[in-house]
C-alpha positions in Angstrom: -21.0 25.4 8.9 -17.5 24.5 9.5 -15.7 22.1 6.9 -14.2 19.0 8.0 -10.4 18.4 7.4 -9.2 15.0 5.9 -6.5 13.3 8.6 -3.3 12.3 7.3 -3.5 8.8 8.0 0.0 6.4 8.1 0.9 2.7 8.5 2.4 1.1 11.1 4.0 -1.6 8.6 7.3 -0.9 6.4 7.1 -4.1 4.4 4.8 -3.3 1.8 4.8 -6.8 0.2 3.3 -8.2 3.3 0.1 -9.5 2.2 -3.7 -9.0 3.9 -5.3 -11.4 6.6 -8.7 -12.7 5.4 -10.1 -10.0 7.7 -8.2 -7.1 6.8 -10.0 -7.9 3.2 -13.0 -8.5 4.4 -13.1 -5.1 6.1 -12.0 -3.5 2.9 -14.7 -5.2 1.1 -17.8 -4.4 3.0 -16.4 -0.6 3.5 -16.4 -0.7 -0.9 -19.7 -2.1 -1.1 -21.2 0.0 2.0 -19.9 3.0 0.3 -21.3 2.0 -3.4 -24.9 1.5 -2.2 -24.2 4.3 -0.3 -23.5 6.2 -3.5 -26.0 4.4 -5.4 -29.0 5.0 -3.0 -27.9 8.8 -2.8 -28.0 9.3 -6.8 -31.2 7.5 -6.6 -32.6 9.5 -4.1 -31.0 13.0 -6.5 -33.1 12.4 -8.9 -36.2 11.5 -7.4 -36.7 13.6 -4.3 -39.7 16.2 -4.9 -39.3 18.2 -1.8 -36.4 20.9 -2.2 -35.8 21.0 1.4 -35.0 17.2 1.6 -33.1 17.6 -1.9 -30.9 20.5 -0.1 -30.2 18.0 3.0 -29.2 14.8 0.6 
């Protein structure tokens, strides 16, 4: 299987104080919390999962 590059990603914006719009934070928000249950479910799932083949796929 081929690996997946990360993307240098860049910003538009050159003021760096300019603060976020309610929905720029919300976005951030539910991508933290979508990615900790994420994380938490996966851990979960580690240490429970009897069947090796499913363990090798999570």
């Amino acid at each position: 299987m081929r690996k997946i590059k990360p993307i240098k990603l860049s910003s538009n914006k050159t003021n760096t104080t300019e603060k976020l719009t309610s929905a720029e934070m919300w976005k951030l928000w539910a991508a933290y919390m979508g990615n900790s249950m994420a994380a938490c479910i996966l851990k979960y799932d580690l240490q429970h999962v009897e069947d090796k083949d499913i363990k090798t796929l999570i």
